[in-house]
LUMMI-666336 format. One record per residue (C-alpha): residue number from 1; residue in three letters; chain; x, y, z. Coordinates in steps of 0.5 Angstrom, whole numbers, plus 500, padded with zeros to 3 digits. Layout:
! LUMMI-666336
{n NUM	res Ala	chain A	u X	v Y	w Z} .
...
END
This chain:
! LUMMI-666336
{n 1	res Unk	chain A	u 530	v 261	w 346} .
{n 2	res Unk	chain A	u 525	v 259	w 341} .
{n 3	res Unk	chain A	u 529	v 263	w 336} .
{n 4	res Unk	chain A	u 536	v 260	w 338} .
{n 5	res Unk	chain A	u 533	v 253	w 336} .
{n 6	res Unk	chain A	u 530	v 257	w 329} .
{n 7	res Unk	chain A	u 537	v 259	w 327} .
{n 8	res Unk	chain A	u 540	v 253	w 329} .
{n 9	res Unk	chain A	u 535	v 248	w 325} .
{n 10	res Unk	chain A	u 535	v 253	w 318} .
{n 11	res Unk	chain A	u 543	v 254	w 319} .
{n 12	res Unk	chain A	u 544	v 245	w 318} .
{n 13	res Unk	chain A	u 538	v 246	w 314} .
{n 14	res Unk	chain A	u 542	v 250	w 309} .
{n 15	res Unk	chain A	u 549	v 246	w 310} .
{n 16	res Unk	chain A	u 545	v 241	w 309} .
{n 17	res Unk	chain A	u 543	v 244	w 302} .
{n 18	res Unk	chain A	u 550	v 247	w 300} .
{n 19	res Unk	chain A	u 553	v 240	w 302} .
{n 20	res Unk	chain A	u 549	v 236	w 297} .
{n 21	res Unk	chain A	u 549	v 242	w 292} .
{n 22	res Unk	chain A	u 557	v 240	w 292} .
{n 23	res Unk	chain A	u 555	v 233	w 289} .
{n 24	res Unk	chain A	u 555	v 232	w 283} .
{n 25	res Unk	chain A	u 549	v 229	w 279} .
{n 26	res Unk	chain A	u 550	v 222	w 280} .
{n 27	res Unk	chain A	u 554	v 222	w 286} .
{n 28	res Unk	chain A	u 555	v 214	w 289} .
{n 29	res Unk	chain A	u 554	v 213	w 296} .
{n 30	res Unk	chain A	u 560	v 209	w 297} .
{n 31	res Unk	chain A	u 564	v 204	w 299} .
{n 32	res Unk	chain A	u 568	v 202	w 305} .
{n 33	res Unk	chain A	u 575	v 202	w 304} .
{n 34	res Unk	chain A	u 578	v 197	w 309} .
{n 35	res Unk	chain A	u 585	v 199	w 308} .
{n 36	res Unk	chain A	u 589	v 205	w 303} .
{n 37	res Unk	chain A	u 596	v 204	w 302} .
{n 38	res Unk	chain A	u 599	v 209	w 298} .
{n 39	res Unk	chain A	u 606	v 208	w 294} .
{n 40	res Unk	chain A	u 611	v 214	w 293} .
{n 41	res Unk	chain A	u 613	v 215	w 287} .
{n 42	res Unk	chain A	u 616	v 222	w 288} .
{n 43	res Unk	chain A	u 611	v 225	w 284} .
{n 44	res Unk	chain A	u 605	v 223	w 280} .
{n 45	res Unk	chain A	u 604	v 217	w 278} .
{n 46	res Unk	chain A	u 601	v 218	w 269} .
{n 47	res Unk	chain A	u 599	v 211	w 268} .
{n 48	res Unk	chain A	u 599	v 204	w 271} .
{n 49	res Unk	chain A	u 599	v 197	w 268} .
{n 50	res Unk	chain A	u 600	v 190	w 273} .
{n 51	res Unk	chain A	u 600	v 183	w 273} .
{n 52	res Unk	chain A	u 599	v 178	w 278} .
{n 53	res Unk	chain A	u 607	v 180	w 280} .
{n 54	res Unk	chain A	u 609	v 186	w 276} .
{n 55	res Unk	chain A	u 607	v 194	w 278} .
{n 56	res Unk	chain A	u 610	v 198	w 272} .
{n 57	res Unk	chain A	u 608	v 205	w 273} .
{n 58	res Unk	chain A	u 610	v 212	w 269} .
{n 59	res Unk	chain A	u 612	v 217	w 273} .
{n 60	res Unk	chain A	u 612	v 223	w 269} .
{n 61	res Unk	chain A	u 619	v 227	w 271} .
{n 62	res Unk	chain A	u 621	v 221	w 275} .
{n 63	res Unk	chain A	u 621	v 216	w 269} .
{n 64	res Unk	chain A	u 618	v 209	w 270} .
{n 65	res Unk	chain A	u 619	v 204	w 276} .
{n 66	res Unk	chain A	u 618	v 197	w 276} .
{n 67	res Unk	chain A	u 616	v 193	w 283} .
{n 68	res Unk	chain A	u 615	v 186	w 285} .
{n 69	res Unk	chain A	u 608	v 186	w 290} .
{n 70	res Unk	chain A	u 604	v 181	w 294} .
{n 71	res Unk	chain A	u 597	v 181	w 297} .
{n 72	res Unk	chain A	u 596	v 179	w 303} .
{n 73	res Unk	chain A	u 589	v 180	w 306} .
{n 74	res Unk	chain A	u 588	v 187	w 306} .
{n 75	res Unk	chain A	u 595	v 189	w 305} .
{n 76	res Unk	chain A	u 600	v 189	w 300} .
{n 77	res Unk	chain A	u 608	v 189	w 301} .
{n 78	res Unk	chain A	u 612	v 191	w 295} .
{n 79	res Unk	chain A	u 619	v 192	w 293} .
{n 80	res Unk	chain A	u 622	v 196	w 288} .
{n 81	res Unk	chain A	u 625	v 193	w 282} .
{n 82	res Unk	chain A	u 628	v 199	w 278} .
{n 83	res Unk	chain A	u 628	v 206	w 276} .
{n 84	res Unk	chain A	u 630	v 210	w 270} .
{n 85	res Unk	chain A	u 629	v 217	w 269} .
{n 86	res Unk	chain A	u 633	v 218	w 262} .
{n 87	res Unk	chain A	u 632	v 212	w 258} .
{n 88	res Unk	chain A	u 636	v 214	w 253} .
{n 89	res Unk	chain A	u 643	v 216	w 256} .
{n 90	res Unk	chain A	u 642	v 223	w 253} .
{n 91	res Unk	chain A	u 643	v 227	w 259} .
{n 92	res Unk	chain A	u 635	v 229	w 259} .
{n 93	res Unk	chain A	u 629	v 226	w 263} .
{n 94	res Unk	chain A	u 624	v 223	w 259} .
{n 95	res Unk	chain A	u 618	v 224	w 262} .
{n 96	res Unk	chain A	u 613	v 218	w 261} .
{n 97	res Unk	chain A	u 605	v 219	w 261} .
{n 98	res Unk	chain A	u 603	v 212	w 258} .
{n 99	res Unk	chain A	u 605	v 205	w 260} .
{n 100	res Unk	chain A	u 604	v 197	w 258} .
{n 101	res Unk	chain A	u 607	v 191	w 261} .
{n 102	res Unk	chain A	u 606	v 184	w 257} .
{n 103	res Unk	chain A	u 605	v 177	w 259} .
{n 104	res Unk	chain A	u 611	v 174	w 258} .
{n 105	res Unk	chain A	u 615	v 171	w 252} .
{n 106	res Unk	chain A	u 617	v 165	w 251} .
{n 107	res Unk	chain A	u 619	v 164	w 258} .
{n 108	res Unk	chain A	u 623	v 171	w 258} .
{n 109	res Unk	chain A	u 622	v 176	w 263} .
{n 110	res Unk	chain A	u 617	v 182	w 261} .
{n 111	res Unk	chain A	u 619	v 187	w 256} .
{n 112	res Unk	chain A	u 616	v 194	w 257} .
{n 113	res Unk	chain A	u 612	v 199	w 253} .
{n 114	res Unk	chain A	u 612	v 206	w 255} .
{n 115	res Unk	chain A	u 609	v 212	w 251} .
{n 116	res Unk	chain A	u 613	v 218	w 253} .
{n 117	res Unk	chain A	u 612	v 226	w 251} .
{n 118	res Unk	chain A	u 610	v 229	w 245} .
{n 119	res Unk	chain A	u 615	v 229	w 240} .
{n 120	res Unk	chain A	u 618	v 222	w 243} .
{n 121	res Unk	chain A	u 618	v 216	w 240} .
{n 122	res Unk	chain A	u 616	v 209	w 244} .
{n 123	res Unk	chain A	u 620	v 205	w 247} .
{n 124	res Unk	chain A	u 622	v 198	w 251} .
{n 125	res Unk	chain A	u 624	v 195	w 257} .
{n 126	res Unk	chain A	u 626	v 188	w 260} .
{n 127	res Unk	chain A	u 623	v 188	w 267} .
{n 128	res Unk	chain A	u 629	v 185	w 271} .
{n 129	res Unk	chain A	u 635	v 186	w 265} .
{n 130	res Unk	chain A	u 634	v 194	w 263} .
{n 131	res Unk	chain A	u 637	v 195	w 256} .
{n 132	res Unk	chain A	u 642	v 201	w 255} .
{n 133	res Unk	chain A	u 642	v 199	w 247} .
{n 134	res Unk	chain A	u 636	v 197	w 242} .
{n 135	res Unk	chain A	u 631	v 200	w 247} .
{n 136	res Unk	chain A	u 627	v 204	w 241} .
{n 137	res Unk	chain A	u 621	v 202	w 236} .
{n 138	res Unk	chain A	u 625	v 206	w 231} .
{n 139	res Unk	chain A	u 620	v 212	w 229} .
{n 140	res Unk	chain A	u 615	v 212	w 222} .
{n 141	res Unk	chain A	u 619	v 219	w 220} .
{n 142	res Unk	chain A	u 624	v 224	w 222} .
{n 143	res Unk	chain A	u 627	v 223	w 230} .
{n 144	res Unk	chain A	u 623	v 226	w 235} .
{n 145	res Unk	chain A	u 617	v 228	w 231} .
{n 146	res Unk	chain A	u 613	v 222	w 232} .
{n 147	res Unk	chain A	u 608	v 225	w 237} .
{n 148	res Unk	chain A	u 605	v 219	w 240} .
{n 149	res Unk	chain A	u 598	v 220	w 242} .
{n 150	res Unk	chain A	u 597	v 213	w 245} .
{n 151	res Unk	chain A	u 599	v 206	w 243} .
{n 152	res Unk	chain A	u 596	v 199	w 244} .
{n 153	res Unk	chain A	u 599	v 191	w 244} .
{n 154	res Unk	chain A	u 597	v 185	w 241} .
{n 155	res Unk	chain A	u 602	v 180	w 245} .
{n 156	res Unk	chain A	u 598	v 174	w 244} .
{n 157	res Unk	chain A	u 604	v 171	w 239} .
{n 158	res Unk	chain A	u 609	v 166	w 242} .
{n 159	res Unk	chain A	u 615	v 170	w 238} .
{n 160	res Unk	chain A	u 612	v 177	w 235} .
{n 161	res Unk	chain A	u 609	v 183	w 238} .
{n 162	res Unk	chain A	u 605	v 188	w 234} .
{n 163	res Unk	chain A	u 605	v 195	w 236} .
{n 164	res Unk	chain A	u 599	v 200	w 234} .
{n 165	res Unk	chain A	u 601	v 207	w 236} .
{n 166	res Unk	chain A	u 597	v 213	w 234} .
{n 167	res Unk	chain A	u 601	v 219	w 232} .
{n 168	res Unk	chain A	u 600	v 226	w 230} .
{n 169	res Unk	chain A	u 603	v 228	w 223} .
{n 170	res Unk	chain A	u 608	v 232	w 222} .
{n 171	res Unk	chain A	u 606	v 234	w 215} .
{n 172	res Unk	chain A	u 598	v 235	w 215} .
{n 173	res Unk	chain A	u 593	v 235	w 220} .
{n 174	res Unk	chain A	u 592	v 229	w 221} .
{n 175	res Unk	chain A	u 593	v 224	w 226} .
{n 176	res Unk	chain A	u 595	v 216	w 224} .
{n 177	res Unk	chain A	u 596	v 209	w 227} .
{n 178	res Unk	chain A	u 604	v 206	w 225} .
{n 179	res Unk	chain A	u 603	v 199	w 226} .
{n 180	res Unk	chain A	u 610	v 194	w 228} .
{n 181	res Unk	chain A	u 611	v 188	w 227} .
{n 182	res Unk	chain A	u 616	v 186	w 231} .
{n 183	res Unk	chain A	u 619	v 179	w 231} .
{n 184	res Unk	chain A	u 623	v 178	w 238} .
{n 185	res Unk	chain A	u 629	v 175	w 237} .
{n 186	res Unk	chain A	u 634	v 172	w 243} .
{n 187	res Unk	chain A	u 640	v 177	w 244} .
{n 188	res Unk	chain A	u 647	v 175	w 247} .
{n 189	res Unk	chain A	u 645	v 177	w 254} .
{n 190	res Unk	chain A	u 638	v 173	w 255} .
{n 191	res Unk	chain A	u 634	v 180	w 254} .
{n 192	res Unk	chain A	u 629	v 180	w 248} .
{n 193	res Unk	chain A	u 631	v 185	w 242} .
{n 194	res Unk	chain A	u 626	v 186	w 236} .
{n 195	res Unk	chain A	u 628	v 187	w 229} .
{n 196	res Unk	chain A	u 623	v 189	w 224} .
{n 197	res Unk	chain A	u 620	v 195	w 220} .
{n 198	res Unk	chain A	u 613	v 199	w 219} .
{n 199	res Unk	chain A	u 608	v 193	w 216} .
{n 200	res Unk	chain A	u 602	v 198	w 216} .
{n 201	res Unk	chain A	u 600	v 205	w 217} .
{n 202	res Unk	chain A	u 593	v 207	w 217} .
{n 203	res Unk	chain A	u 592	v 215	w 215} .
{n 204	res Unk	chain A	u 587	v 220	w 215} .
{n 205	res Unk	chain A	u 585	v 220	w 222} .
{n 206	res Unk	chain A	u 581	v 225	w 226} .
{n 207	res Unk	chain A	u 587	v 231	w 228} .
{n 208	res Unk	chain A	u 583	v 229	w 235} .
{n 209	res Unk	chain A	u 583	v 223	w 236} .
{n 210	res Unk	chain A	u 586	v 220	w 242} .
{n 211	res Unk	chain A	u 586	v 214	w 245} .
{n 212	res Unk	chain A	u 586	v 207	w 242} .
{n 213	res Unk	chain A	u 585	v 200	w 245} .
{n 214	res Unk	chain A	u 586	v 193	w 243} .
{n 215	res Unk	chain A	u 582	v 186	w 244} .
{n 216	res Unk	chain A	u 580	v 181	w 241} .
{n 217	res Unk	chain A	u 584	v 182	w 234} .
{n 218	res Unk	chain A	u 579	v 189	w 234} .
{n 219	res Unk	chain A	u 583	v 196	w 235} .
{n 220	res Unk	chain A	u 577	v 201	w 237} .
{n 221	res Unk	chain A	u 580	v 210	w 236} .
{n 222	res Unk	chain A	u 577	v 214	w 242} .
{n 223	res Unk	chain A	u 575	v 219	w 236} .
{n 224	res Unk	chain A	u 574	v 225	w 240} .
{n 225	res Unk	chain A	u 566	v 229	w 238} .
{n 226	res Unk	chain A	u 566	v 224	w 231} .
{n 227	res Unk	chain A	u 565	v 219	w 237} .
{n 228	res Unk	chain A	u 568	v 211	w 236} .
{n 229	res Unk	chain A	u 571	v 207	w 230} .
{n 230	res Unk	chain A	u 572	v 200	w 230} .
{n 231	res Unk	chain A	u 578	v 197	w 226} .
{n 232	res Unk	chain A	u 579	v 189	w 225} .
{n 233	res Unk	chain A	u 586	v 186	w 225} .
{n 234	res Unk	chain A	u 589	v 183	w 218} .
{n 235	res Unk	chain A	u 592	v 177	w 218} .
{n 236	res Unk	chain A	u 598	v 180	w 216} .
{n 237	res Unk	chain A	u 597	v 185	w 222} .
{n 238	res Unk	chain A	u 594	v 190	w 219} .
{n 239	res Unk	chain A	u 587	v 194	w 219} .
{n 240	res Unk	chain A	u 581	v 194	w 215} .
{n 241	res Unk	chain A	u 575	v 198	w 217} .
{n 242	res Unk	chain A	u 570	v 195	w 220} .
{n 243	res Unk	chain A	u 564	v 201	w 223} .
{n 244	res Unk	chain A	u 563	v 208	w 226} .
{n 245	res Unk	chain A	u 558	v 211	w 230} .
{n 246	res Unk	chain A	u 558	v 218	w 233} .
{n 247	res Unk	chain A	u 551	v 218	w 237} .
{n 248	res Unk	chain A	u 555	v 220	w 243} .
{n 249	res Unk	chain A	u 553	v 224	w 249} .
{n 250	res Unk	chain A	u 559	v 227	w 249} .
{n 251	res Unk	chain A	u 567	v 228	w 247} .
{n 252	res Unk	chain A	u 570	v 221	w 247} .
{n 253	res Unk	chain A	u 578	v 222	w 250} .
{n 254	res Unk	chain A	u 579	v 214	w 253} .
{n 255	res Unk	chain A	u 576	v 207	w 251} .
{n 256	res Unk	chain A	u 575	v 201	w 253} .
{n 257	res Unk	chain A	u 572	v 194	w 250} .
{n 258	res Unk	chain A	u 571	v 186	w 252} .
{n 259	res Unk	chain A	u 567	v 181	w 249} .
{n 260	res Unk	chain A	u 562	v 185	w 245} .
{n 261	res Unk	chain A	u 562	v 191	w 250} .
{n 262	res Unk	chain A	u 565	v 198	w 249} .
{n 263	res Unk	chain A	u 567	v 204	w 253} .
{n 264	res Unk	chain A	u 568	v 211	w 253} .
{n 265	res Unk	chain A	u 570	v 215	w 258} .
{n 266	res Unk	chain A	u 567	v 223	w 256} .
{n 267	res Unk	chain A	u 570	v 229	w 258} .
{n 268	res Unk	chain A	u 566	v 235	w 261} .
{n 269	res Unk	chain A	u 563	v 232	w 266} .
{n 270	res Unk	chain A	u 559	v 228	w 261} .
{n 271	res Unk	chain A	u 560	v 221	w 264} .
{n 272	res Unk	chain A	u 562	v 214	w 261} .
{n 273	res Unk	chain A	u 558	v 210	w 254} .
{n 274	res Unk	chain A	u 557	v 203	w 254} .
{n 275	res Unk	chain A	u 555	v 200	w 248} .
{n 276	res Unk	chain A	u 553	v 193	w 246} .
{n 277	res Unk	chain A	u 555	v 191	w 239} .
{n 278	res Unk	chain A	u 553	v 186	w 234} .
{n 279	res Unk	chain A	u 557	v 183	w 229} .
{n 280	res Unk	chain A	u 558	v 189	w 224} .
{n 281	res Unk	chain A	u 561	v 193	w 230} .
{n 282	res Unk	chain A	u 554	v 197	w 230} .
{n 283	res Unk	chain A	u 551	v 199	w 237} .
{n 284	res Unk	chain A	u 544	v 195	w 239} .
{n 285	res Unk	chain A	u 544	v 197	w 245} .
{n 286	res Unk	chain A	u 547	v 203	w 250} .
{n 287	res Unk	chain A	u 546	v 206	w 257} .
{n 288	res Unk	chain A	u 550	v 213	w 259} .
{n 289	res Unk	chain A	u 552	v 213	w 267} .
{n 290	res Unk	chain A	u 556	v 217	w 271} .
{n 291	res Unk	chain A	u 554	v 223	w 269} .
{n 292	res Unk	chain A	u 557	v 230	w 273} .
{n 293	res Unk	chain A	u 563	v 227	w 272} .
{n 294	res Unk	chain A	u 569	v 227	w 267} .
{n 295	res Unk	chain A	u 572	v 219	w 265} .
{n 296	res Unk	chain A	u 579	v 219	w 264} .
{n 297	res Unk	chain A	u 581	v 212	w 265} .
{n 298	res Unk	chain A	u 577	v 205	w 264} .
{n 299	res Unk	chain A	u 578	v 198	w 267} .
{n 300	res Unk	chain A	u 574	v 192	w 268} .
{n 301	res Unk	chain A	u 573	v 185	w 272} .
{n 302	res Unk	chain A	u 568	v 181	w 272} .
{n 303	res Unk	chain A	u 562	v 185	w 272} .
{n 304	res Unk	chain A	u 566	v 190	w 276} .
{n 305	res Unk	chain A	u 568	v 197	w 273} .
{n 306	res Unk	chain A	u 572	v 202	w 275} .
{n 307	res Unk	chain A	u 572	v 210	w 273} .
{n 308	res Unk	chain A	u 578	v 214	w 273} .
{n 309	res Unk	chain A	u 575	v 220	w 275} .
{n 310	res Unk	chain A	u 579	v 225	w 277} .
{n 311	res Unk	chain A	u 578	v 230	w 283} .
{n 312	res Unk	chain A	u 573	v 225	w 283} .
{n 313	res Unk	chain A	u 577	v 219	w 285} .
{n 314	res Unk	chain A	u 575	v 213	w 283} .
{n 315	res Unk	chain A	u 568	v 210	w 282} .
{n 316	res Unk	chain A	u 565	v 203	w 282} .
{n 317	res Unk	chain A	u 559	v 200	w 278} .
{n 318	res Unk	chain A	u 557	v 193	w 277} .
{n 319	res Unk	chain A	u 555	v 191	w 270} .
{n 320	res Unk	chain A	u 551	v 186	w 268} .
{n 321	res Unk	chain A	u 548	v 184	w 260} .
{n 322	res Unk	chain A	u 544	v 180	w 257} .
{n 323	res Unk	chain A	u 542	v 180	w 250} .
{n 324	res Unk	chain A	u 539	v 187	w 250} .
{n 325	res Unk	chain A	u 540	v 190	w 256} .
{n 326	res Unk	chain A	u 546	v 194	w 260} .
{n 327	res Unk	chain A	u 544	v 194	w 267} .
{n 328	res Unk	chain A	u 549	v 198	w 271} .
{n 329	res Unk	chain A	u 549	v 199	w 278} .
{n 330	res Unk	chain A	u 553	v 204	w 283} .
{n 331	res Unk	chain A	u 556	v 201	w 288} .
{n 332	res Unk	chain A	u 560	v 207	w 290} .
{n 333	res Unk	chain A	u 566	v 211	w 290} .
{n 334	res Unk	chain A	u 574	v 210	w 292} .
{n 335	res Unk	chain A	u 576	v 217	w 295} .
{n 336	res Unk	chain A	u 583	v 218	w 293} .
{n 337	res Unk	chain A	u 587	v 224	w 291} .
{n 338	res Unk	chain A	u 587	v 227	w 284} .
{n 339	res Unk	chain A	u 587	v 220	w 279} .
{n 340	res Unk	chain A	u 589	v 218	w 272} .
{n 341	res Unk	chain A	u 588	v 212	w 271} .
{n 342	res Unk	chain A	u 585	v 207	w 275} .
{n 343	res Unk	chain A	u 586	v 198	w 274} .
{n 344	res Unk	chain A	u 583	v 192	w 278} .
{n 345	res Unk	chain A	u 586	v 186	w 280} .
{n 346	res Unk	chain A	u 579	v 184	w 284} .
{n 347	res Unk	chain A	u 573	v 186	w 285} .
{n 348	res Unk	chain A	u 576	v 188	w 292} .
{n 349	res Unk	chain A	u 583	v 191	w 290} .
{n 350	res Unk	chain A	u 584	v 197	w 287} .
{n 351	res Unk	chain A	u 590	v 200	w 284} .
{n 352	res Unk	chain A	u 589	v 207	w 282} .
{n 353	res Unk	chain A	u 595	v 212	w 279} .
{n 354	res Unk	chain A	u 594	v 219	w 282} .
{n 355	res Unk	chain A	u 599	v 225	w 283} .
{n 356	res Unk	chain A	u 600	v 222	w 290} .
{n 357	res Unk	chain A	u 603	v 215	w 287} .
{n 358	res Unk	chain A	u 600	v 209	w 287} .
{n 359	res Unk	chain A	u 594	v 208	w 291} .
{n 360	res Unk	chain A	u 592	v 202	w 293} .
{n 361	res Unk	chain A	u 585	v 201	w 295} .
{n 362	res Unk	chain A	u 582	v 194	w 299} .
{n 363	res Unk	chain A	u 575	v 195	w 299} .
{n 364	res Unk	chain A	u 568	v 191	w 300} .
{n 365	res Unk	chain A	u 561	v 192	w 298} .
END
């Protein structure tokens, strides 16, 4: 009987042991989800971009799909406005990985920005009016030669958007940033049209980098192993050099910055990058979380910040700054299926773009 009650206690024992094994290094206790509500999207959902009203999502094979939504305590009803998988008419699918809605112009609906493919060019939609025609930012080079890497919007003018993209060259090996000044333009139909050209491009950049983010009148390039650069927008919607640095723990592939804050996703399992800056874009302090994991997708509300980890789900961290310090708390993790991106709409709600679809995750602390 004794040796029964022995086996017993070493085989939980070594259970016990193999299951925090399969932990990674910093794996957060969780948080209680309330409620999970998954929106089909008949495959997997690449990217998400929301406002207080608005889903938009990119769909991979299946395009890109436009919802209304609501929340109601720790629900959401949704319904689902549009859906596109051939953009252009051309009788082939255009599988979209990259997504950004804008706020509305001069009280118009809101036009969309998608990245698509490698090798596609950019293009935009109108929620409620999608357009058959114009629905193209024209290419830098030779058509269907533009590898898009990633792009990013300054919508902040009442009658002009500026669109960075960063491209692979198709002649060196390099990659660019092509910045548009697009000047809107009432067409006959009520839609919002562009007319406007190449205003500024930015050469020479690292074959590697691959991501870019836009705040404050700052671009910031996810630089790869060469760590950030910081970029400042021109009066004329340009780019000069601001800094760089390269004192990273790891490959920089996703990026996120607010008020003084910068954030990168690393690869390989090596975490996440916080940084505060000082007005010449150089870090004064920095703190590295979440290591054991890969980031690929960064939000943040408030002082809640939101990982897309992958495998991994999402993870929640509470950050809190003062002058000379990053204090980062984990509140938990988010179980959802494999996810890409991830964004908040409160501390509470947590929308995450996975291969299952849109997840829609209503959490408490």
């Amino acid at each position: 009987m004794k040796k029964i009650l022995v086996l017993k206690i070493i085989t939980f024992s070594l259970l016990l042991l193999w299951s925090n094994a399969c932990r990674t290094p910093s794996d957060p206790v969780g948080v209680k989800t309330k409620s999970q509500i998954t929106i089909d999207t008949a495959g997997y959902c690449r990217d998400i971009s929301i406002n207080d009203s608005l889903i938009v999502v990119a769909a991979d094979e299946n395009g890109y799909q436009t919802y209304r939504y609501q929340l109601t305590g720790n629900s959401i009803t949704y319904e689902l406005i549009n859906e596109v998988n051939d953009i252009d008419n051309d009788g082939i699918i255009d599988r979209l990985w990259s997504v950004e809605l804008t706020d509305k112009i001069n009280g118009h609906d809101y036009p969309l920005f998608f990245g698509m493919d490698y090798g596609d060019a950019v293009i935009y939609q109108n929620v409620n009016s999608p357009s058959s025609y114009n629905w193209e930012v024209a290419p830098d080079g030779s058509p269907n030669r533009d590898w898009v890497r990633s792009m990013a919007i300054d919508y902040s003018h009442p009658d002009r958007i500026l669109v960075y993209v960063l491209k692979e060259d198709e002649s060196t090996p390099t990659n660019y940033i092509s910045v548009r000044f697009l000047d809107i333009i009432n067409d006959f139909d009520s839609t919002i049209v562009f007319w406007g050209g190449l205003t500024n491009r930015l050469d020479s950049l690292s074959i590697e980098s691959q991501d870019i983010y836009y705040s404050d009148s700052t671009l910031y390039i996810a630089n790869s192993q060469l760590g950030i650069q910081i970029f400042k927008q021109t009066s004329s919607g340009g780019l000069e050099f601001k800094s760089e640095f390269d004192n990273i723990p790891g490959e920089v592939s996703d990026i996120y910055a607010n008020n003084g804050l910068v954030i990168a996703g690393l690869t390989d399992d090596k975490g996440c990058y916080l940084a505060l800056l000082d007005s010449n874009g150089q870090p004064t302090v920095n703190l590295r979380i979440a290591d054991g994991y890969t980031v690929q997708g960064i939000d943040m509300y408030n002082n809640v910040l939101a990982l897309a980890a992958g495998n991994d789900g999402v993870l929640l961290y509470d950050v809190r700054l003062t002058e000379n310090q990053i204090v980062a708390s984990e509140i938990g993790f988010v179980d959802t299926e494999y996810t890409y991106k991830v964004e908040l709409v409160n501390e509470y709600c947590v929308f995450a773009a996975t291969r299952n679809g849109i997840q829609v995750s209503f959490i408490e602390y």
